[in-house]
Structures are given as structure tokens and as C-alpha cells.
N, C-alpha and C positions, 0 to 999 in steps of 0.2 A: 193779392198777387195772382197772377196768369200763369198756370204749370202745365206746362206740357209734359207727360209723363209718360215714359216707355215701361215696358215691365211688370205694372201693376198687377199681370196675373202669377207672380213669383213670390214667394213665401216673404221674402223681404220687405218688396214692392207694396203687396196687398197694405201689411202694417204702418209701412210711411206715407200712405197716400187717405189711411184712416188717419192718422196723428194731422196730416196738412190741412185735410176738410177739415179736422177739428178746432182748428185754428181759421176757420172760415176763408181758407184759400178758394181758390176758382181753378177745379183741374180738369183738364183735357186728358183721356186718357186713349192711347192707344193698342190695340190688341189687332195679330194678327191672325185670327181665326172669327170667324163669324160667334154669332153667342153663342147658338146651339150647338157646337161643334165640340165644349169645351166640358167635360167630363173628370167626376173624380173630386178630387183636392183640388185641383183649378177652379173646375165651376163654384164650389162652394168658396175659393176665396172672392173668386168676381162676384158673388150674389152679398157678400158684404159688405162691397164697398158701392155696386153700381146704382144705390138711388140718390147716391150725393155728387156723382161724379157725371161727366161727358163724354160716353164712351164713342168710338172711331173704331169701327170693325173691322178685319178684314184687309190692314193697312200693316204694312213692314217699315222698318225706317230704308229711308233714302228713296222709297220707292213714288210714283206718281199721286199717290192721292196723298200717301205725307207731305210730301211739296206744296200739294193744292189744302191742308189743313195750317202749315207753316204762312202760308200769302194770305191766307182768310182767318188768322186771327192772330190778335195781339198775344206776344208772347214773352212772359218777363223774363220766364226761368225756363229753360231746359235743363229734364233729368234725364240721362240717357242710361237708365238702370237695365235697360233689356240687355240680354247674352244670349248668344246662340247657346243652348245645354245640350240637346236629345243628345243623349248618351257619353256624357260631360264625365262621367266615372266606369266606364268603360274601355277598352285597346280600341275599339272602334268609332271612338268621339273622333270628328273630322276636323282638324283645327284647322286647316285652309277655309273651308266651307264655313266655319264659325266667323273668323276674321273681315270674310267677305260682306257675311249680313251683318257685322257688329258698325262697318264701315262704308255699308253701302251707299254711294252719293256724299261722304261725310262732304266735300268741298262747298258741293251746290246744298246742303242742307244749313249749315254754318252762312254760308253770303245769304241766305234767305233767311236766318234768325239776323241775321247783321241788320240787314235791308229792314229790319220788321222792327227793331227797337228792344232787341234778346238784350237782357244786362249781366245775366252771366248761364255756364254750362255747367249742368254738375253730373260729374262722371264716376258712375258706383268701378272701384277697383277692388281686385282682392289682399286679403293675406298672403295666399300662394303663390302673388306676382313678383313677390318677394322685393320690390321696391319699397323705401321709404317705412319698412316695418324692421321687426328682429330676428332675425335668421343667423342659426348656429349650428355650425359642423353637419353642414350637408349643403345644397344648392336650391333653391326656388328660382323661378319654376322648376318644380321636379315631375307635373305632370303636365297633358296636352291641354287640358283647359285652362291652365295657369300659362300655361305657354301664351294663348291665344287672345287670354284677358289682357297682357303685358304686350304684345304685342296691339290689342285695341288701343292701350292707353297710348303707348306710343304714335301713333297714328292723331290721336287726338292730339296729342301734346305738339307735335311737331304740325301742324295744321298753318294753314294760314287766314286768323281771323284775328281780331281786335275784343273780340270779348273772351272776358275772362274764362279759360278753362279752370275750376276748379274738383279736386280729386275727394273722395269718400270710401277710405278703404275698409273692406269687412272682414272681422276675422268668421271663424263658426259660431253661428247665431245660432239658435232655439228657442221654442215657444209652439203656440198654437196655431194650427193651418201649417203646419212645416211638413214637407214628402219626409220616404223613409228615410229617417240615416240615422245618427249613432244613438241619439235617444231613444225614437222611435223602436231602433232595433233593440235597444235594452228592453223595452217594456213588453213587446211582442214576444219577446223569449221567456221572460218573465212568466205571463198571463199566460204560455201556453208549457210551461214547465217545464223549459229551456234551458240550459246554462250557456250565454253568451262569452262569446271568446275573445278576448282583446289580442291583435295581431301586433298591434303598436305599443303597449302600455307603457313604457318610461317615454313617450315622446312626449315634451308641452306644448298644448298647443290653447289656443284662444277662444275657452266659449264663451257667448255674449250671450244673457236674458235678451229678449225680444223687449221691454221695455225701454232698457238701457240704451240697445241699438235707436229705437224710435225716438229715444232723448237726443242722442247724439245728434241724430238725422237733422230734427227739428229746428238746434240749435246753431249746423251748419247751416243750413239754407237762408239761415240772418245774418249769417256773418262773412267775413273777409279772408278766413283762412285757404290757403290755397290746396292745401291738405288734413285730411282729419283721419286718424287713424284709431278709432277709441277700443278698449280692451275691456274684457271682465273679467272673467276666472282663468286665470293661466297658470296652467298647472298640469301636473301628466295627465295620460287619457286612464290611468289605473285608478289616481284617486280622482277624478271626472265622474269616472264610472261609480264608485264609493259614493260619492256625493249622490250621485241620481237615486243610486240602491233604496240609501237612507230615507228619503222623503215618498220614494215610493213604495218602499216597504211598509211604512206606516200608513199610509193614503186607501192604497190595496189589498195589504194583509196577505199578499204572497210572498213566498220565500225568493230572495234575491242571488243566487249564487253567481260566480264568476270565474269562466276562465283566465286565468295570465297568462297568457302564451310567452317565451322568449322573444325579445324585442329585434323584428328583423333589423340586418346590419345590409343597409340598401342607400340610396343617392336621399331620400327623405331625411330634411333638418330634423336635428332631435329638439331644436328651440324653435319653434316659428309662431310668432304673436305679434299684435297690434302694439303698438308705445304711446297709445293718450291712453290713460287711467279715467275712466267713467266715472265720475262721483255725483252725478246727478240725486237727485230724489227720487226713489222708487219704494213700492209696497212688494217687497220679498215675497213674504207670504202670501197673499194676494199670487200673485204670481206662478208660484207653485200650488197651490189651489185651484188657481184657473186651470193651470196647466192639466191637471190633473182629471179635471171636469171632464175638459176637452177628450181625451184619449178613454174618458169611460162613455161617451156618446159616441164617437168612431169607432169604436172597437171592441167585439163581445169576443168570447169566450171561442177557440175555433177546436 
């Protein structure tokens, strides 16, 4: 199959575009920065995937040389996984300015996968957009990026084409090549003899192993669902945190302590998760192993 694939330099992205080559796909990958420009955790995801893939540099969606890459090649599947983020967890994330690039061109981009023999779209949604997932006693979107993803979806869903839009929703994924966030900050607090604070701790919410998600991925992109919404650990962020402690407490041999802070009474759901239950085949251990690997290679002692 022919993928056209937005996104691929995104913690996500990276992992389902390894899982698709690995299935001997044919992907096209687009990035909108030159190579050398791409620094950090980015660069080392793109240097993982870029000898099996067809990278397009320097290209946005919607914009002229995506058009000129949509009319010069045949294209089965569109995955339209990119988001606007820079500063996605921020008061200063610009959801205007997101919705704009998430949407740019979408009419003339759709009539040219139509015109081109596209047989379906698949479109990465979130948890947060609180559509088609489980949301209890509070409101999703409750912040501006979930605002701006719900509003992308909308935009798609309401479109006017003949190929199938199909939806891919994510709750909070983790694993290897992930930016900072709740694991990540557990372990850095850890290794530098921290005690991390949980602001939220009775909230549930949905982390996914990185393996799990790339099952899920894999087995949508074959199939006919128009929505897939898959789940893994849902359970509060107190015992989330417990869980990590444990396996890296013994990995590392550092002492694991935790703040529980009282659980802000704010517009955030106290339930928000995915409703497909993952039961694919995965190596656990494996997993947390690797994991583990990973974060003693990126990370010494500061």
C-alpha cells in the first residue's frame, strides 16, 4: 500500500510509520522543516525511521508542493496524524493558528486525493476531544488543544468528499522517543532526588504502552471501522504513578517517593478514557525493559 503520512516526526507518528514499513508498506513522509533543522528528540526520531521511508521536506499540508506531491503520486491512504503543538500545554498555545494549519487547503487537498484514486483518510483524534470516548463529571475539551483537535475533526468530518474519512482516537500513549511529560517527569525527578507532585491524582485517565497503540494503528489501517478508540491502563494518575514507581524502582535502584497533592476541583473530567479495550499480543516485559534502556541512554545523572 501507498501512505502518505503527516506527522511522522511526533512521538506517535515515528512508531506507526516503523510498525507500517514493517509490514512492507510504501510511505511518503512529509515534514515541514528541512532535515537539518530538526534537533533534539525529533531529529533522533526522524534518523529512525528515515532509511526505509520517502521523506518530503520543507512541505506543510495544504500548502503548494503538498499538492504537487498529492498529483505525482499514487496514493492509497492518507494519514493526516500532523497537529499544530508549539506550546499545545501552555495559556499561550494559539488554537486559531493550529485549526488553520491542521486545515489548510483541506477542500483542494481531498478533490486531489479523490482525483488520485485515495481509498480512504485516516485521521489521528484525541482523548481530549472528548467525542466518541468516556467523559465523566466535567467537560472535554477542557483545554485549547483539545479545543482545536475537535474542531480539526469537525472540519474533516463535515468536508465534501466521497472517500471515506476514517477517525483513530489516542488516549495518553508512552514509551520510547516520547518529549517530556508524566513519565518522563517521574523518572527525571526520581534520578535527580526529587519528589514529584501529582496535581491530579484521583483523575482516570488512559495510558496506552506504545506497543499496544502500534497494534491498534496497524490493525485499523486494514480495516473498515470508522472509528477506533483503543484503551490500556485506565486508572487514576495516583496509581499510574505507583505503577511506574514499581518497575523503576527496581530497574534503577533509586528511591521512588511521591507527592499526592489534593485533587484540583476544576472543569477537567475526573473519567476521561478510550472504550476499545486493546487485547492484542504484546511482550510486557520487553517493554518495560526497553523502556527502561531507552531513558538510561538519554539521561545521566544532572
Amino acid at each position: 500500500m501507498n501512505i502518505l503520512f503527516t506527522g511522522a516526526s511526533s512521538f506517535t507518528g515515528m512508531h506507526f510509520v516503523k510498525s507500517l514499513v514493517a509490514q512492507r508498506h510504501n510511505l511518503i513522509c512529509i515534514f515541514t522543516q528541512s532535515k537539518d533543522s530538526y534537533t533534539g528528540i525529533r531529529r533522533a526520531r526522524i534518523q529512525e525511521i528515515l532509511p526505509k521511508i520517502r521523506p518530503i521536506w520543507n512541505t506543510r499540508f495544504g500548502d503548494a508542493t503538498f499538492l504537487t506531491v498529492l498529483n505525482n503520486h499514487r496514493i492509497d491512504t492518507y494519514t493526516h496524524h500532523m497537529a499544530w503543538t508549539k506550546g499545545y500545554n501552555t495559556t499561550t498555545y494559539d488554537k486559531d493558528r493550529a485549526i488553520q494549519n491542521n486545515t489548510h487547503q483541506l477542500s483542494a487537498v481531498l478533490q486531489s486525493l479523490e482525483r488520485n484514486g485515495c481509498r480512504q483518510v485516516l485521521l489521528t483524534g484525541s482523548v481530549f476531544e472528548g467525542k466518541d470516548v468516556d467523559c465523566r463529571q466535567g467537560t472535554a475539551p477542557f483545554e485549547a488543544h483539545g479545543e482545536a483537535k475537535k474542531e480539526t475533526t469537525m472540519r474533516f468530518l463535515t468536508a465534501q468528499t466521497s472517500i471515506p474519512i476514517r477517525r483513530f482516537i489516542i488516549p495518553n500513549p508512552f514509551g520510547t522517543f516520547d518529549q517530556q511529560r508524566f513519565v518522563e517527569y517521574l523518572h527525571l525527578s526520581w534520578l535527580n532526588n526529587r519528589t514529584p507532585h501529582l496535581l491530579y491524582p484521583d483523575n482516570i485517565r488512559d495510558n496506552i504502552p506504545i506497543p499496544l497503540l502500534q497494534n491498534a494503528y496497524l490493525r485499523f489501517v486494514h480495516n473498515r471501522d470508522l472509528v477506533l478508540a483503543p484503551s490500556g491502563f485506565i486508572e487514576s494518575n495516583a496509581s499510574f504513578a505507583h505503577r511506574i514507581a514499581k518497575v523503576f524502582a527496581k530497574h534503577f535502584g533509586y528511591s521512588t517517593p511521591l507527592h499526592i497533592d489534593t485533587n484540583k476541583d476544576d472543569n477537567q473530567p475526573l473519567w476521561l478514557s478510550n472504550t476499545d479495550t486493546e487485547t492484542s499480543s504484546w511482550d510486557e516485559e520487553l517493554f518495560w525493559r526497553t523502556l527502561c534502556h531507552h531513558y538510561e541512554q538519554r539521561f545521566v545523572l544532572s
